[in-house]
N, C-alpha and C positions, 0 to 999 in steps of 0.2 A: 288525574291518573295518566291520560294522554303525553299530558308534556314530562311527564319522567319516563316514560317509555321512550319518548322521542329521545330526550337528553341521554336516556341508556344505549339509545341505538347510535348517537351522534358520538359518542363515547367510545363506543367497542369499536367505531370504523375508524376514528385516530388512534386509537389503539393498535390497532391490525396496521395502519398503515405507517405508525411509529417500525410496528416490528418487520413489515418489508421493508422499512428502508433500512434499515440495520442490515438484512438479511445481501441488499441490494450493494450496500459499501463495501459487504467482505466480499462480496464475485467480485464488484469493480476493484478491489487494489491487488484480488487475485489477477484480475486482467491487465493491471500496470505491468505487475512486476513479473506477469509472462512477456510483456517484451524487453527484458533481460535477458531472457533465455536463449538468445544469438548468441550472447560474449559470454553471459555463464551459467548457462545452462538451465535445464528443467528443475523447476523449483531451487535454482539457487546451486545443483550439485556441475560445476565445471569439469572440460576435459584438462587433460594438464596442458597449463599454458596462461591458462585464465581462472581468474580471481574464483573461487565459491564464495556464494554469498552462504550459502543454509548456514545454522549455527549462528555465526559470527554475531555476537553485539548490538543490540541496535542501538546503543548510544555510540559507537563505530561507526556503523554504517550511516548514521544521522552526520557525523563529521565528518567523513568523509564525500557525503554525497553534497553537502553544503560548502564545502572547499572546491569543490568540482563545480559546484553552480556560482560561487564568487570568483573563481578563477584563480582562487590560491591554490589550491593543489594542479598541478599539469595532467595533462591527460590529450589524447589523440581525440577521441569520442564523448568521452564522458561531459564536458566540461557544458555542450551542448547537449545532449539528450536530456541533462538534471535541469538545464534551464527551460525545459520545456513543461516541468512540472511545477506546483507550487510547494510550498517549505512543507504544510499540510500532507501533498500527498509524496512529497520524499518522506515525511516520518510514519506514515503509511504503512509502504514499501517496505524502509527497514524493521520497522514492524514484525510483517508480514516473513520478510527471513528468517530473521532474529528467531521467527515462533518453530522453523523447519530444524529437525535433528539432523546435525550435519551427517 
């Protein structure tokens, strides 16, 4: 009886620690893609001038940000900020747009 308590309790704690780290990836790609929010803004919503991301695609913004990190697409900034992340957490990211109502 012992060791199926134990096993239930060793069960509920990967459990629980399955569901914080779930809990933990959506703050951290919300924390990526706040530092976006210099060139376009809070959650995505730009001033005029610069791109919004909210709304937009993410099979888009996956293209995009992956031509900017091979250096096919030009860009002043970008081309370096994307290479500072992995393909992973760009599709993230545009994820995370993609999900905001423009």
């Amino acid at each position: 009886m012992n060791r199926k308590m134990a096993l239930i309790g060793v069960l509920s704690t990967l459990m629980s620690g399955t569901a914080l780290a779930q809990s933990v990836d959506s703050l951290q790609v919300r924390s990526w893609a706040a530092a976006c929010a210099n060139c376009h803004g809070t959650n995505g919503h730009a001033q005029a001038g610069n791109a919004s991301l909210a709304g937009v695609s993410k099979d888009d913004l996956v293209k995009k940000l992956m031509d900017f990190k091979s250096g096919h697409r030009p860009a002043t900034i970008m081309h370096q900020l994307s290479k500072g992340y992995s393909d992973e957490q760009l599709n993230a990211i545009a994820g995370y747009f993609a999900s905001i109502k423009k």
